[in-house]
GUDO-751214 format. One record per residue: residue number from 0; residue in three letters; x, y, z of N, C-alpha, C, O in turn; chain. Coordinates in steps of 0.02 Angstrom, whole numbers, plus 50000, padded with zeros to 5 digits. Example, Ala and Ser with C-alpha at 12.3 -4.5 7.8 and 13.67 -1.06 7.14 Angstrom:
2
NODE|0|ALA|50660|49716|50390|50615|49775|50390|50660|49835|50390|50712|49834|50423|A
NODE|1|SER|50642|49888|50354|50684|49947|50357|50645|50002|50394|50670|50057|50402|A
END
This chain:
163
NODE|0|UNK|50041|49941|50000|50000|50000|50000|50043|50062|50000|50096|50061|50033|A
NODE|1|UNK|50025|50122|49963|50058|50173|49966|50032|50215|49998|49972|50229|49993|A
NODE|2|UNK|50082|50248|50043|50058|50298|50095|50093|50372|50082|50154|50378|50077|A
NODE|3|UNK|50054|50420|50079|50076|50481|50083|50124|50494|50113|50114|50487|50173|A
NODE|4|UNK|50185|50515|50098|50236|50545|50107|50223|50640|50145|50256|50660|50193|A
NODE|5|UNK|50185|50671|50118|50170|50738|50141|50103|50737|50169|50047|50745|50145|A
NODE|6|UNK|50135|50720|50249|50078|50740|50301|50031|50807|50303|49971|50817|50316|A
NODE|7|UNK|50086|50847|50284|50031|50930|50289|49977|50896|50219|49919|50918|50221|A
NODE|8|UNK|49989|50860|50178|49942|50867|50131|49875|50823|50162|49815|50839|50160|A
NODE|9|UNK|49903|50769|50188|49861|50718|50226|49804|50759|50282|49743|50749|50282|A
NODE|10|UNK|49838|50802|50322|49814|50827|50390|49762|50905|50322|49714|50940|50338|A
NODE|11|UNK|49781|50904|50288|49725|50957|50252|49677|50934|50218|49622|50960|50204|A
NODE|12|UNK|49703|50870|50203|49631|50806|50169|49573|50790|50228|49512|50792|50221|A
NODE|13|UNK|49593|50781|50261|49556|50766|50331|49527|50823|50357|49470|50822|50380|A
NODE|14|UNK|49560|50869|50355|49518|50942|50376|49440|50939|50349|49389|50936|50383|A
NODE|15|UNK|49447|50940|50273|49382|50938|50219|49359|50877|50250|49305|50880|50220|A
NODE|16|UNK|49354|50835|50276|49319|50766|50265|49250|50770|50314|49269|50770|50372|A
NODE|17|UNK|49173|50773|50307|49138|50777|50360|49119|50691|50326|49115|50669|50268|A
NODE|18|UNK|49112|50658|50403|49109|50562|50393|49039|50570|50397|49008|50517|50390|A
NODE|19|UNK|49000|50628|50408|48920|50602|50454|48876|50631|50393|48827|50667|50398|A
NODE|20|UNK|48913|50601|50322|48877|50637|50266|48823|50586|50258|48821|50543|50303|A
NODE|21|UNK|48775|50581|50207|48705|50559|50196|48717|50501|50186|48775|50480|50184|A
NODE|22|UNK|48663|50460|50177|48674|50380|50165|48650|50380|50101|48596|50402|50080|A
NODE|23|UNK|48699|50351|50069|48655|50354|50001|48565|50312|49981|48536|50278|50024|A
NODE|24|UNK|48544|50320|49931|48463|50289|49936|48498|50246|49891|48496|50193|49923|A
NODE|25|UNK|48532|50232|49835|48527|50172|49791|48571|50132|49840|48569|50075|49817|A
NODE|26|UNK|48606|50134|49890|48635|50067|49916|48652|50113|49992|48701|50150|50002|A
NODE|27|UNK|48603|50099|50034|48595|50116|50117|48639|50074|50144|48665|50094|50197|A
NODE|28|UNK|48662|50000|50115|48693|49957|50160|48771|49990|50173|48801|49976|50225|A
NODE|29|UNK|48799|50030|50127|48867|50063|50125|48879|50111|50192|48935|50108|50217|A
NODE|30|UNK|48835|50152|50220|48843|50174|50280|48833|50248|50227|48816|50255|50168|A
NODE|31|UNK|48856|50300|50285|48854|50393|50251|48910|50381|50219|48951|50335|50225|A
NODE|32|UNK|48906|50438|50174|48951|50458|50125|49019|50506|50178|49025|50533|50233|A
NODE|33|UNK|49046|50497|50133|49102|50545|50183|49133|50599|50141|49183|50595|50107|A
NODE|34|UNK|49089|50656|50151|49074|50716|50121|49161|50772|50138|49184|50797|50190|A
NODE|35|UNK|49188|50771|50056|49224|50829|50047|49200|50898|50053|49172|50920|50003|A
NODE|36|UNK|49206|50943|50110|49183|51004|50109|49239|51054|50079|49222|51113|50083|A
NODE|37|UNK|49301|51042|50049|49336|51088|50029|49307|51121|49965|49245|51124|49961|A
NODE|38|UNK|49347|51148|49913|49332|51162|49849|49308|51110|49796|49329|51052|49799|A
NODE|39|UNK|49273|51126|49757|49266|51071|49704|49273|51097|49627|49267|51157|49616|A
NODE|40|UNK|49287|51047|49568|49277|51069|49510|49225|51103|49474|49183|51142|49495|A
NODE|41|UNK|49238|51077|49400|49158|51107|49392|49113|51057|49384|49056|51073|49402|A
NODE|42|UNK|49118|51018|49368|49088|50952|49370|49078|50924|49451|49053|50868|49460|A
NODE|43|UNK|49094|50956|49495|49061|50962|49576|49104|50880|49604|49076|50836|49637|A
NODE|44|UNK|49181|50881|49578|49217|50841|49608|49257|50878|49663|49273|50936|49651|A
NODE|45|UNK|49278|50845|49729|49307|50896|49777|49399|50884|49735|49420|50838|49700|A
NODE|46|UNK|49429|50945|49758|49490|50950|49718|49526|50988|49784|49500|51017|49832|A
NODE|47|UNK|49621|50971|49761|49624|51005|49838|49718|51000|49802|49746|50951|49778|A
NODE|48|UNK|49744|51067|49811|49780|51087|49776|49872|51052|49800|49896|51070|49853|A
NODE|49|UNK|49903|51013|49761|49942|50999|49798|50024|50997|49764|50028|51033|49714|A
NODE|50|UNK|50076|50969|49780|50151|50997|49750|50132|50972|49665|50156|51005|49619|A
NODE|51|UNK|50092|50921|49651|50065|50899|49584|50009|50956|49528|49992|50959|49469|A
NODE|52|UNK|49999|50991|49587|49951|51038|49536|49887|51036|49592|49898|51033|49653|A
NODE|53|UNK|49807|51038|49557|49746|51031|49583|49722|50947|49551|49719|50927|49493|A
NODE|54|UNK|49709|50913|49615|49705|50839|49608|49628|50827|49639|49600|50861|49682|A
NODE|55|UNK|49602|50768|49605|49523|50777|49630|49522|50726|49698|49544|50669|49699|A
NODE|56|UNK|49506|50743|49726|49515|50695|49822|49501|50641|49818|49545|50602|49837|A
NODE|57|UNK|49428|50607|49790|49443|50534|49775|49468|50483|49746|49448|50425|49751|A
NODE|58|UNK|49523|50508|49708|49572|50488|49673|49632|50493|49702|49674|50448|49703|A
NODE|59|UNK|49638|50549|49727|49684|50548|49783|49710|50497|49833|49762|50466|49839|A
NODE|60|UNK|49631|50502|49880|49618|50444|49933|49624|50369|49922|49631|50325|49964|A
NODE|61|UNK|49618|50363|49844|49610|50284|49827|49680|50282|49813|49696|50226|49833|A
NODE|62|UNK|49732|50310|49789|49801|50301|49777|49830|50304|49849|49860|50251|49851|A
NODE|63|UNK|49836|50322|49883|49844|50321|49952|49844|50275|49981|49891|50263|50020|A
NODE|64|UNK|49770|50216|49970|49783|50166|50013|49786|50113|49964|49799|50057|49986|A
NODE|65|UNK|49774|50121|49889|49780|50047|49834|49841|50057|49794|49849|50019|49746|A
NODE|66|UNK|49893|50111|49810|49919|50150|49751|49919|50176|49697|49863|50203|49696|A
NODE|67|UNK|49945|50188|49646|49913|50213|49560|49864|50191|49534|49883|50134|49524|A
NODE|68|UNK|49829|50192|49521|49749|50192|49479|49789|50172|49399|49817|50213|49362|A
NODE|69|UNK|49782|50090|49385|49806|50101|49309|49773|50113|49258|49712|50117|49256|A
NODE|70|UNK|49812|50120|49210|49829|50151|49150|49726|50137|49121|49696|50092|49148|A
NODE|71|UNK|49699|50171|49081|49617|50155|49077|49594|50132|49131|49548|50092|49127|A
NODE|72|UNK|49615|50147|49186|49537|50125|49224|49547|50217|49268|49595|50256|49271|A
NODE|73|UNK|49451|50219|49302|49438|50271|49334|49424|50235|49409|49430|50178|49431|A
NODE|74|UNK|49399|50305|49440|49403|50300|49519|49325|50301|49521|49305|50353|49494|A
NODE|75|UNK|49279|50265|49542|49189|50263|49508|49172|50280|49599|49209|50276|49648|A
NODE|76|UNK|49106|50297|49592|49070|50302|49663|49009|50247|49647|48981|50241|49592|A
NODE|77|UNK|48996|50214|49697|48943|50187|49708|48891|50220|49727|48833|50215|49707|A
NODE|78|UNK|48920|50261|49777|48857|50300|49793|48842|50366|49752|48825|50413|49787|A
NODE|79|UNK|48845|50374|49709|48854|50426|49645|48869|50492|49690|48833|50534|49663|A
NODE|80|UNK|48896|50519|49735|48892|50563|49751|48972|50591|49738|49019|50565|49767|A
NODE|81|UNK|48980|50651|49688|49024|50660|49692|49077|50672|49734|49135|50660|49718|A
NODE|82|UNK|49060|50697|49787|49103|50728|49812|49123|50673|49876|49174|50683|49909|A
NODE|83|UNK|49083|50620|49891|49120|50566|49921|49194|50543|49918|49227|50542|49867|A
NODE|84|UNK|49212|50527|49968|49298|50500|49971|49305|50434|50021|49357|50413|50046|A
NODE|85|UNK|49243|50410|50030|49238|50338|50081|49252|50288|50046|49208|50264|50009|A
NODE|86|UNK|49310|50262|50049|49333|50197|49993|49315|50154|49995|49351|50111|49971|A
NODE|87|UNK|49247|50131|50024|49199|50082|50042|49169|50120|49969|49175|50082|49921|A
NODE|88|UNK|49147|50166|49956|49105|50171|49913|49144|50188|49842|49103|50204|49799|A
NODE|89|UNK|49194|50189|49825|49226|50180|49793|49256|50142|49748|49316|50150|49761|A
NODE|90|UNK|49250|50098|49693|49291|50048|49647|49317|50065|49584|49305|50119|49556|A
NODE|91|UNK|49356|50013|49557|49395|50054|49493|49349|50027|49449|49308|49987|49472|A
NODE|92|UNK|49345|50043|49379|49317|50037|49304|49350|50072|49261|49397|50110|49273|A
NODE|93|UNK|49322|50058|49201|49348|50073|49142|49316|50150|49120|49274|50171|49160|A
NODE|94|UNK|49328|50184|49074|49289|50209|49065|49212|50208|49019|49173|50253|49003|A
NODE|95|UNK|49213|50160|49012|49141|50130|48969|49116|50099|49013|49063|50074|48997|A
NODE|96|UNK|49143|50084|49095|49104|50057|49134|49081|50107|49178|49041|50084|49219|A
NODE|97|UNK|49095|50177|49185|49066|50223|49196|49030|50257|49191|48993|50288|49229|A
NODE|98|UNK|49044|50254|49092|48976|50277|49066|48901|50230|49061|48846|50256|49052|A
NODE|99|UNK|48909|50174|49066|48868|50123|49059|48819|50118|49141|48760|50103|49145|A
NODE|100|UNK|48871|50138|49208|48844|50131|49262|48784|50220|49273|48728|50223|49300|A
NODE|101|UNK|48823|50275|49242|48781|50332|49257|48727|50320|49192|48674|50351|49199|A
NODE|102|UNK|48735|50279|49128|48647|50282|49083|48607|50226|49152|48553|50236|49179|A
NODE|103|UNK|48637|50193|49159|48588|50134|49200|48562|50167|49246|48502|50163|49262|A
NODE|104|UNK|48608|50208|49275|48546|50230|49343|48532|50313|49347|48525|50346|49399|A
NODE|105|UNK|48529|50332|49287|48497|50385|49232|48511|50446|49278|48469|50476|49311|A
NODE|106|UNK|48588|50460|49274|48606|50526|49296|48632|50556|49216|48679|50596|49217|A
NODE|107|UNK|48603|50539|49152|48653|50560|49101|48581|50596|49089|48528|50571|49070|A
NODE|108|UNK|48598|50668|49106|48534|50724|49075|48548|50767|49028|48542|50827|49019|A
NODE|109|UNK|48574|50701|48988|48582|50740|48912|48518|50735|48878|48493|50678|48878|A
NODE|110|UNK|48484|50786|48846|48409|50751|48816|48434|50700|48756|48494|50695|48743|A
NODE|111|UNK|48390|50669|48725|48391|50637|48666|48335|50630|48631|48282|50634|48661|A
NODE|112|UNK|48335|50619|48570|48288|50587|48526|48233|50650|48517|48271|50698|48507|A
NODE|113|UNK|48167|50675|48515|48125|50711|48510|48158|50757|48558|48156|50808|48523|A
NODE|114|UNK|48177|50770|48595|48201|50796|48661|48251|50843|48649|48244|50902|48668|A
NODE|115|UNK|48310|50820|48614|48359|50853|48593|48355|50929|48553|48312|50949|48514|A
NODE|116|UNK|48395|50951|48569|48365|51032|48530|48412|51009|48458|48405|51037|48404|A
NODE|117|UNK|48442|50974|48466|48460|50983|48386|48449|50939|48353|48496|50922|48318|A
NODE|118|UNK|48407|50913|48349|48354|50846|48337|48329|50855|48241|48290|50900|48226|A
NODE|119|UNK|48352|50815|48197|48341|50827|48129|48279|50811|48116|48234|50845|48090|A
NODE|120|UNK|48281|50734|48145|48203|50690|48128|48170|50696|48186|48179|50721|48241|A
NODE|121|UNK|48112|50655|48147|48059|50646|48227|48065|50573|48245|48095|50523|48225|A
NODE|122|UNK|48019|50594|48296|48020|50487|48307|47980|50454|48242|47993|50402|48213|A
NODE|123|UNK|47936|50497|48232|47889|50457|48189|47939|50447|48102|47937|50406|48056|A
NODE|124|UNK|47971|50500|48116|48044|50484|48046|48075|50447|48044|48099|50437|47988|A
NODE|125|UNK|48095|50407|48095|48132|50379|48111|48111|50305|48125|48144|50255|48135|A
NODE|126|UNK|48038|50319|48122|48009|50253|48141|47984|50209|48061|47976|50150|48048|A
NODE|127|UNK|47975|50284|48012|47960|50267|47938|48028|50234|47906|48027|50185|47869|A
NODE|128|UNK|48074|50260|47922|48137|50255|47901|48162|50189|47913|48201|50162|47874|A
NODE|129|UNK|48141|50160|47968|48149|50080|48000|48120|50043|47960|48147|49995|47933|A
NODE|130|UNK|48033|50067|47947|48009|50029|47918|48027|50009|47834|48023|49953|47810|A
NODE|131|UNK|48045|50066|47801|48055|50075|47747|48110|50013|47729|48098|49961|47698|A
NODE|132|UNK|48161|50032|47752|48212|50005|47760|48198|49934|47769|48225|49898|47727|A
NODE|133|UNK|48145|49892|47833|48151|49844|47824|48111|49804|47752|48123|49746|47735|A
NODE|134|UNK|48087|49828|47733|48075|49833|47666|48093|49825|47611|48067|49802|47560|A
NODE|135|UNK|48149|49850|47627|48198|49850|47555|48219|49903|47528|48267|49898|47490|A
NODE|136|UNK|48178|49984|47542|48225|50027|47529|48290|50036|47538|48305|50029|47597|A
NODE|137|UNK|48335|50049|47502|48428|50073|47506|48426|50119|47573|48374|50149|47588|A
NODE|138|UNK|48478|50122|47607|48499|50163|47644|48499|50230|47603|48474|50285|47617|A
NODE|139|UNK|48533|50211|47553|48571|50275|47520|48514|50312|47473|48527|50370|47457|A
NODE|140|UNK|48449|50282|47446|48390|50316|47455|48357|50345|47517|48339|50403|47511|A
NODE|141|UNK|48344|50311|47581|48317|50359|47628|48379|50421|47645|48364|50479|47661|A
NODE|142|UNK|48432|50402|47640|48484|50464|47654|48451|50520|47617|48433|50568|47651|A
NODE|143|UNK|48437|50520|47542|48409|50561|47487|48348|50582|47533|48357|50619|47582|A
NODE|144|UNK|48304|50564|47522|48238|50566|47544|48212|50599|47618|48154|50614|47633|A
NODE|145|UNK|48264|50604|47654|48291|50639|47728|48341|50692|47724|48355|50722|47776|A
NODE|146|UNK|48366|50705|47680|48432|50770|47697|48466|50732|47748|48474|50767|47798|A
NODE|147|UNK|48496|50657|47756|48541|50634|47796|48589|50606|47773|48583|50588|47714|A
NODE|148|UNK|48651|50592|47808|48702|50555|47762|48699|50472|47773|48698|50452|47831|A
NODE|149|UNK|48699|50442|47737|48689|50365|47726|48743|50342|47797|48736|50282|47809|A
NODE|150|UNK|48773|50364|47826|48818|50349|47908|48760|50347|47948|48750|50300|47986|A
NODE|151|UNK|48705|50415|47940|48680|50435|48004|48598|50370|47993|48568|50342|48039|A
NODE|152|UNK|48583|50365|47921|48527|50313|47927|48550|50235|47942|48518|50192|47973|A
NODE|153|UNK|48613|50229|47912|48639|50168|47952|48631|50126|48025|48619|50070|48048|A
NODE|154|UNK|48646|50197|48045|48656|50217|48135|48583|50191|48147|48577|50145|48187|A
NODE|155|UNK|48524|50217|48113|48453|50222|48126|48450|50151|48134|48446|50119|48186|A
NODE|156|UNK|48453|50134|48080|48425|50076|48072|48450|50018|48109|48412|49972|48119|A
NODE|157|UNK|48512|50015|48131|48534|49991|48160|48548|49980|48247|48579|49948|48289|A
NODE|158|UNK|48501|50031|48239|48479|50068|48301|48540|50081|48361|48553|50056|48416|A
NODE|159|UNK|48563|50122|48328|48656|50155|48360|48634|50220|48376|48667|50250|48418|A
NODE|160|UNK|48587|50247|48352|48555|50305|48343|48482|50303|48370|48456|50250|48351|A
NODE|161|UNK|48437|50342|48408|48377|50344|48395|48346|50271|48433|48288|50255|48423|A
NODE|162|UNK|48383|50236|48470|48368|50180|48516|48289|50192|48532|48259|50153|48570|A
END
């Protein structure tokens, strides 16, 4: 295990740390979160400035007691709360296992589909376009027939796009 070498940095990590933070609701069995009150990014990760530059704390904390975080993998929360640093709630992933864990438990408030402001088709375009297609129309006719490029009806139809 690797242990911090610069105590003043350690004894200022701990300063920020309140332990009697919330329990999370998707998994209560983990205990409270253990809430960074220092500064945070913009993305509302706690960050805490050190001889390396500005480093985000739960990444910090997990090198500390597992050492380096390798090469593609991230520092994930279980309890989605950013600003947690309780390494109980903490595990490594990839980054496609990150993105896969925040669509599943639908913190990704990106709009999509009808929703999206920059939205070409509709659903119901998109639903002709399926059908067409299974049909036997060409891709590269509905591309025509849509102002789209034969990539983006691909996508459709294949449902990469427009799920």
């Amino acid at each position: 295990m690797a242990c911090p070498t610069d105590n003043t940095l350690q004894e200022r990590f701990w300063k920020h740390v309140n332990k009697n933070g919330p329990i999370p609701v998707s998994c209560p069995e983990l205990g409270p979160c253990w809430i960074w009150t220092g500064s945070a990014n913009q993305s509302g990760y706690g960050q805490i400035g050190t001889s390396k530059g500005l480093q985000v704390v739960h990444r910090l904390h997990w090198t500390w007691r597992h050492g380096e975080i390798p090469p593609g993998k991230e520092v994930m929360h279980r309890c989605d709360t950013t600003r947690c640093v309780r390494l109980g709630h903490l595990f490594l992933g990839t980054h496609t296992d990150n993105m896969h864990d925040m669509m599943t438990k639908g913190r990704n408030n990106q709009p999509s589909g009808d929703a999206h402001y920059q939205r070409k088709l509709t659903r119901d375009d998109v639903e002709t376009i399926r059908t067409l297609w299974s049909q036997g129309v060409p891709q590269t006719e509905l591309a025509k027939r849509y102002s789209r490029k034969t990539n983006t009806i691909s996508k459709i139809v294949n449902r990469k796009r427009w799920l």
